[in-house]
LOZA-849847 format. One line per 4 residues: number of its first residue (from 1); their letters; for each residue y, z, x of C-alpha. Coordinates in steps of 0.001 Angstrom, whole numbers. Layout:
% LOZA-849847
NUM = A = Y Z X; ...
END
This chain:
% LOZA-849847
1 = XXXX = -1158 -7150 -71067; 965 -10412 -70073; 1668 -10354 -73730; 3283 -7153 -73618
5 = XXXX = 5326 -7531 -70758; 6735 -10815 -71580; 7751 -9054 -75390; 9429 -6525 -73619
9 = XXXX = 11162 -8803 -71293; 12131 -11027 -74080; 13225 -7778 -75892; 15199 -6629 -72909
13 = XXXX = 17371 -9724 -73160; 18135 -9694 -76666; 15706 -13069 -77127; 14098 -10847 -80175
17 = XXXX = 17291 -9710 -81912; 19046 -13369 -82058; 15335 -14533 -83815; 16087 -11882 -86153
21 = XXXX = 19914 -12873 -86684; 18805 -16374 -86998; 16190 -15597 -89742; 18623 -13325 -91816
25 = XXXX = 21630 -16507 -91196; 18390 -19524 -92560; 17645 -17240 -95007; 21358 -16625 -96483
29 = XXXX = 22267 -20631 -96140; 18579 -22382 -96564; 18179 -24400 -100065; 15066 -25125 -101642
33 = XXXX = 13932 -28577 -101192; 11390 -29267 -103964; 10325 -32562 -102847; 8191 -29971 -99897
37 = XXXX = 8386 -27025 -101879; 10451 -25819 -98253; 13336 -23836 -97464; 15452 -26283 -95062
41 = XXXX = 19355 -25812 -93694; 21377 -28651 -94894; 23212 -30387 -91969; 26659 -30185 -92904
45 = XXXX = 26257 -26311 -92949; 25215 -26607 -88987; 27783 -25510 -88054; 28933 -22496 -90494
49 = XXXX = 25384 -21392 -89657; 26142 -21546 -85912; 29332 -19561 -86036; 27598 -16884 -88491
53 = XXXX = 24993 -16355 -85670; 27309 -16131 -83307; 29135 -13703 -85060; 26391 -11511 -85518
57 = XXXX = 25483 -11953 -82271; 28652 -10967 -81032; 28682 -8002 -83423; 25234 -6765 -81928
61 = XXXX = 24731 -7450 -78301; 26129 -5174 -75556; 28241 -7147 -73071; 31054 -9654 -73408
65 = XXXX = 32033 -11867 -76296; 30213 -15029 -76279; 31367 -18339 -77220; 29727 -20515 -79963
69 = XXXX = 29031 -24139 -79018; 32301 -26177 -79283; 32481 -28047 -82637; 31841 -31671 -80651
73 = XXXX = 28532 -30306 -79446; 27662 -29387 -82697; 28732 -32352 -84338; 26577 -34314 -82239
77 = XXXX = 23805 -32003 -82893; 24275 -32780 -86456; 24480 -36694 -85880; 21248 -36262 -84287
81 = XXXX = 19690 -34644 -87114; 21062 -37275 -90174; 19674 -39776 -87809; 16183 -38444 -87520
85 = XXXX = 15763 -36306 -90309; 18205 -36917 -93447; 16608 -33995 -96057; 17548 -30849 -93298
89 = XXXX = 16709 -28794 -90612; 13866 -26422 -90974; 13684 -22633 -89432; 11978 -23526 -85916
93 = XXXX = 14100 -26337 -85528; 17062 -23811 -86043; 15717 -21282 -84268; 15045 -23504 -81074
97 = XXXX = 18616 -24895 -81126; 20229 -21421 -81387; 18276 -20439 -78492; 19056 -23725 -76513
101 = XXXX = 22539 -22752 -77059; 22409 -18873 -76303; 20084 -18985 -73917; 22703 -18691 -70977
105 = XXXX = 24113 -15619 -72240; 21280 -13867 -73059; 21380 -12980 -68599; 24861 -11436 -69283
109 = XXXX = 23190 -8999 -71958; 20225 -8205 -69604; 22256 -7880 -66456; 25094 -5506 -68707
113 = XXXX = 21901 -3730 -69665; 20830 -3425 -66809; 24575 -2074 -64810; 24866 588 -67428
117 = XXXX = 21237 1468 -66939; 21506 1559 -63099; 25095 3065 -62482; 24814 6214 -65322
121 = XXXX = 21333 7243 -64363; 21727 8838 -61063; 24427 10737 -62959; 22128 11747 -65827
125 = XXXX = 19510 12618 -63785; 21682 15231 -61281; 23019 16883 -64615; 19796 17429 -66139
129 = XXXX = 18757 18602 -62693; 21122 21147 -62251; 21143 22159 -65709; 17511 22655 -65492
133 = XXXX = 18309 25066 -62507; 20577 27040 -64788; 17070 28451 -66981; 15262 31012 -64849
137 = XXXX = 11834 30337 -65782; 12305 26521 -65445; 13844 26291 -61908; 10655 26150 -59917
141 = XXXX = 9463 23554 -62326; 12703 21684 -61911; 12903 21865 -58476; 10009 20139 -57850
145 = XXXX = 9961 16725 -59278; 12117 14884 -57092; 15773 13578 -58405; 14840 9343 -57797
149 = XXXX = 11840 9978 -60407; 14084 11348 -62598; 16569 8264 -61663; 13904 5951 -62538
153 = XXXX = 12967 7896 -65553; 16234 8200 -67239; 16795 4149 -66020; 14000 2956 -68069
157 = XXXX = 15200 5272 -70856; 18529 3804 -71270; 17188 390 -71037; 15243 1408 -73918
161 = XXXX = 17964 3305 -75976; 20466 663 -75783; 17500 -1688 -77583; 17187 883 -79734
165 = XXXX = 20801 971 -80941; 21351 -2676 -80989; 18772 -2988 -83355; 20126 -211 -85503
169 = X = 23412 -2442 -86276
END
């Protein structure tokens, strides 16, 4: 059960789409090293990677534009790398430095998620209220089940509908 709710809370900030993004980005710039017979990321294409996941990420995510890492950061990043590691950077490796650097705006997605969620449900839930009332043999129904379930409801539901689209793109 703790799995579940930390996939869904890792899913409600976006943590699951950028793995994706980052997968389809290693995938597209990877080479072949035969020495391992393994797919590693050179690192002088660090930082083209970085800006294509950034881009994507951009492209995908609800909320404002975010900011790759500034090319000295990534520079250093690299430095690190040729010092430790000269044949390349494998797909964890990548993936845990992307998330090291997105990690901070991964909040703003959840907390724009959660505004739109929060501020056009009440409305949502009043209109489908009152055009509920509208059908005669629905009104009793209608009328009982109280307008804050139906907040709640249609809260969750937009949470889950703007995942839904995101992952569409």
């Amino acid at each position: 059960m703790a799995q579940f709710f930390g996939r869904m809370w890792d899913r409600a900030q976006g943590k699951l789409d950028v793995l994706r993004i980052c997968e389809k980005v290693f995938e597209e710039l990877a080479v072949v090293n035969t020495a391992k017979n393994t797919r590693l990321l050179e690192v002088t294409s660090l930082h083209v990677a970085t800006l294509m996941v950034y881009n994507t990420i951009n492209k995908q995510l609800v909320g404002p534009h975010k900011d790759p890492p500034c090319m000295r950061v990534v520079s250093e990043k690299m430095e690190s790398y040729r010092a430790v590691k000269s044949e390349g950077i494998t797909q964890e490796e990548f993936r845990e430095l992307i998330m090291e650097w997105v990690r901070k705006d991964l909040r703003l997605v959840l907390a724009n998620k959660a505004a739109v969620a929060i501020l056009a449900a009440p409305l949502l839930a009043v209109s489908a209220k009152n055009a509920g009332r509208q059908v005669p043999r629905m009104r009793d129904a209608v009328d009982s089940v109280p307008t804050p379930l139906l907040v709640a409801v249609f809260s969750a539901g937009l949470m889950l509908l703007q995942d839904v689209r995101a992952g569409k793109q």
